[in-house]
C-alpha positions in Angstrom: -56.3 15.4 16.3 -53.5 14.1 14.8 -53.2 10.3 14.9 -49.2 9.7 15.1 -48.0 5.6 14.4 -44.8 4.9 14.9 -42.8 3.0 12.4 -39.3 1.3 13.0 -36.4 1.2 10.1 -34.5 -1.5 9.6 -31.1 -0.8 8.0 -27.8 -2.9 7.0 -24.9 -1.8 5.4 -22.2 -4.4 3.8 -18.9 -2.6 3.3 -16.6 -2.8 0.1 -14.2 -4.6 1.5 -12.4 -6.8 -1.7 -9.4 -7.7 0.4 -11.9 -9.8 2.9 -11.7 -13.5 1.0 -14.9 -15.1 3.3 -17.2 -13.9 5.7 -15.3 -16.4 7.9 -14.1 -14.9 11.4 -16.1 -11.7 10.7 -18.7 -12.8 13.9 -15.5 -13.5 16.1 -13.8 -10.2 15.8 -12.3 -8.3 19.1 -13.0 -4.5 19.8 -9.6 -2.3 19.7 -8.7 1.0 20.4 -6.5 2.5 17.4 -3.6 4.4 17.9 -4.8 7.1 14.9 -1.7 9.4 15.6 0.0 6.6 14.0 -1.8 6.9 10.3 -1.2 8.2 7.5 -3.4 10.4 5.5 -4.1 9.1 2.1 -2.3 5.8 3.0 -4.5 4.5 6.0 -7.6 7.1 5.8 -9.0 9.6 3.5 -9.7 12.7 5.5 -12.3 14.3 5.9 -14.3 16.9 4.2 -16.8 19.4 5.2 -19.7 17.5 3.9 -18.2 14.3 6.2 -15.7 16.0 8.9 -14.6 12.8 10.3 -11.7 10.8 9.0 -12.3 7.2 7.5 -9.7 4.4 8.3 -9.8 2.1 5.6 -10.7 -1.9 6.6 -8.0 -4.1 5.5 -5.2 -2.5 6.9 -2.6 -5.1 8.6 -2.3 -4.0 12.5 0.3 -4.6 15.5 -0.4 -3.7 18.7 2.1 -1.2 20.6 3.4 -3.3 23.3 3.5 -0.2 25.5 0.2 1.5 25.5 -1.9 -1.6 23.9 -3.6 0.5 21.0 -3.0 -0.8 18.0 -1.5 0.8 15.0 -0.4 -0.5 11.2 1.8 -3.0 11.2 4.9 -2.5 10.9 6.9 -5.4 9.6 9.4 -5.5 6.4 9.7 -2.3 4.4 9.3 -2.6 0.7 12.2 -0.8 -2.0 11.0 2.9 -3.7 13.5 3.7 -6.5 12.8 7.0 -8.5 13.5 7.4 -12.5 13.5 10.8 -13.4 14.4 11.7 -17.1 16.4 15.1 -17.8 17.7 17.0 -20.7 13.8 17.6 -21.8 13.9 15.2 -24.7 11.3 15.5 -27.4 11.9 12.3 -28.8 12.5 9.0 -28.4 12.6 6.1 -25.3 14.8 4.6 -22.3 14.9 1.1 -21.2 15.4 0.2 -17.0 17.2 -3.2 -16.5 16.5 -4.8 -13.4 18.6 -7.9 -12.1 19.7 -8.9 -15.6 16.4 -7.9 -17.5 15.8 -5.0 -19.9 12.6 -3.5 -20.6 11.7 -2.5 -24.3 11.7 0.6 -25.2 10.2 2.9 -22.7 8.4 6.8 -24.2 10.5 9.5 -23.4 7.0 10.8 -22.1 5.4 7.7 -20.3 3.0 7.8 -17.9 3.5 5.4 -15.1 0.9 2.4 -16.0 3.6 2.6 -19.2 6.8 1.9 -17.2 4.3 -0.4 -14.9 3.6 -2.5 -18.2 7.6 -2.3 -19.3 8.6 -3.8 -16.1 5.9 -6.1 -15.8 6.8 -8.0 -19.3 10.0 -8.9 -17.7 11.1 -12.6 -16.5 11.8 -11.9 -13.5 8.7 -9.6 -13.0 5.6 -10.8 -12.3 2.0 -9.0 -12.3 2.0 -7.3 -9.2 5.3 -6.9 -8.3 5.9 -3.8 -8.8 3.5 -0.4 -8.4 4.7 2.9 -10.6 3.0 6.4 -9.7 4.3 10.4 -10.5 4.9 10.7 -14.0 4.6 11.3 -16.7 8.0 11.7 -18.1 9.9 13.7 -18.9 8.8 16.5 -16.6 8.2 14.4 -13.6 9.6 11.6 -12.0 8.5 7.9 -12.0 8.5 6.4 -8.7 8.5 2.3 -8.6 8.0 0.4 -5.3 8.6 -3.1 -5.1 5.8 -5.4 -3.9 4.8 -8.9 -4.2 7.6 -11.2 -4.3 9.8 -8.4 -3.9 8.0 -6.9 -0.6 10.9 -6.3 2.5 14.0 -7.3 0.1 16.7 -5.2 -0.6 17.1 -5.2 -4.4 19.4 -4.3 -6.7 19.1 -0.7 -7.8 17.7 -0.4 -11.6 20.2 0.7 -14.3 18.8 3.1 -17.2 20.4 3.8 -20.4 19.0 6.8 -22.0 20.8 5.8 -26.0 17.0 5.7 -27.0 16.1 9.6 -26.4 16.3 12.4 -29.0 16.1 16.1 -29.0 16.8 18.4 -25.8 19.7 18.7 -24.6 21.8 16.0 -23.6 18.9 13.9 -22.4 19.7 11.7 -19.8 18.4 9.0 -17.3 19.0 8.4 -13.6 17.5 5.8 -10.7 17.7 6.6 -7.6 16.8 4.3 -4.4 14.3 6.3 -2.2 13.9 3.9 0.7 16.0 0.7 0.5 14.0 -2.4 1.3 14.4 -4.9 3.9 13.4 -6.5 7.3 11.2 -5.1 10.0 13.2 -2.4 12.1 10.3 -1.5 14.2 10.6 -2.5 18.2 7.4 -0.8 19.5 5.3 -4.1 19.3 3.8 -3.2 15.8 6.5 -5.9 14.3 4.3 -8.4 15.0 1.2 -9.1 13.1 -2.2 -9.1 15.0 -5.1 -9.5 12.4 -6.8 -6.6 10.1 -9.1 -3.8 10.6 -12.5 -5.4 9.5 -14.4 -2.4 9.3 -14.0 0.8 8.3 -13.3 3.7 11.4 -14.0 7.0 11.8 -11.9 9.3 13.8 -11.9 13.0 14.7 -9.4 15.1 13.6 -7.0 15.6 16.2 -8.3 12.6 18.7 -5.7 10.4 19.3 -7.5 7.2 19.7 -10.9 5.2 18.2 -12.2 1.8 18.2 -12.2 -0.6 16.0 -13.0 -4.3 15.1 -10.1 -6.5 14.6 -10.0 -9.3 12.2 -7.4 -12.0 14.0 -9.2 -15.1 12.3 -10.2 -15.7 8.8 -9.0 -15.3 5.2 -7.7 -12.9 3.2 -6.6 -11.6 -0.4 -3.4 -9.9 0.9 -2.9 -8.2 -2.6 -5.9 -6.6 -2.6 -5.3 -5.0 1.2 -5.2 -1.0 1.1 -1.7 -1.0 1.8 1.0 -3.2 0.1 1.0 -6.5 2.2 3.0 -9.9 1.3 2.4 -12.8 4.1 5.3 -14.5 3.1 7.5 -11.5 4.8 5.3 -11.3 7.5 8.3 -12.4 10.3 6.1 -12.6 14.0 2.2 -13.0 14.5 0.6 -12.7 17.7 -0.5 -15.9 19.6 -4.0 -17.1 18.5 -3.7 -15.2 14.8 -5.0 -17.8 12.4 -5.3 -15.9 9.2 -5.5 -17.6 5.4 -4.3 -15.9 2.4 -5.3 -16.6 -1.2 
């Protein structure tokens, strides 16, 4: 005969959440339904595989709630400035300099990557660690594409200028900027302008549900620079009655 004891597990799991500054307002968070229709793959959640079918919202994420069905979705408040460099005439040779409000970069590689034009910007005055995020790349096949953040996060700046004097070889090697998505104030009207607290914990969702619950984060502190989705307090126009949140 078989002799059978039963045995209990005890298990606790502490997120990575870097963006959560103290555990303080963690034990005083309210249960939400999410709106997931509403985010973005590879933004707000990394999908799913087959290993791990369900989606996984990341925590951190600012949230608004949508006035008109109550589920909450990111926030939507300022909009930050995307501005795309893209080098042609396949140089082979060379670099480019961006000047932004007055300030030019050194020389830039005809063939940077983006942590390059990150750093070039960066060493500016009027360009401070953090302000600015730089992916694609790199040159001269592939466009550089530099959103403004930080201090810069829901203005409208002034486009970069390039001059491509720098570059050799190819033919007639040139640089242009373009502005992608012009920066500025909150044009949501849904609700979601208005900031309620953060997603504390990560959620998983179904592909193709349209809702899931979450825990929402409406009192406590935060680094906002470390939150999965570029976030700047000091844009942050409306917040919710009873949102007491503390940035560092």
């Amino acid at each position: 005969m078989n002799d059978f004891q039963p045995m209990t597990v005890s298990e606790e799991a502490t997120a990575d959440r870097p963006w959560l500054a103290s555990l303080v307002g963690t034990n005083d968070t309210n249960t939400i339904l999410l709106a997931t229709t509403k985010f973005t793959a590879g933004v707000h959640y990394e999908a799913g595989t087959l290993l791990q079918p369900r989606n996984v919202i990341k925590s951190g994420i600012p949230l608004g709630r949508i006035t008109a069905s109550g589920l909450y979705a990111p926030y939507a408040g300022p909009t930050s400035e995307v501005q795309t460099v893209t080098v042609t005439g396949t140089p082979t040779g060379g670099t480019y300099t961006l000047t932004f409000s007055g300030q030019t970069t050194s020389g830039i590689p005809y063939n940077a990557t983006a942590a390059q034009v990150k750093t070039a910007l960066e060493a500016l005055s009027n360009v401070a660690v953090g302000d600015v995020t730089v992916t694609g790349g790199p040159h001269p096949g592939t466009p550089v594409v530099v959103t403004f953040v930080g201090q810069y996060l829901g203005d409208d700046v002034s486009q970069m200028t390039a001059s491509a004097a720098g570059l050799t070889g190819g033919t007639s090697p040139a640089v242009t900027v373009t502005t992608t998505t012009a920066g500025g104030a909150a044009t949501a009207s849904d609700g979601t302008e208005v900031l309620h607290g953060f997603l504390c914990t990560e959620s998983l969702f179904t592909p193709g549900s349209t809702k899931t619950s979450g825990a929402l984060l409406w009192f406590g502190e935060v680094y906002p620079s470390l939150c999965p989705v570029p976030f700047d307090p000091t844009d942050v126009a409306s917040v919710a009655p009873g949102v007491n949140i503390h940035y560092r």
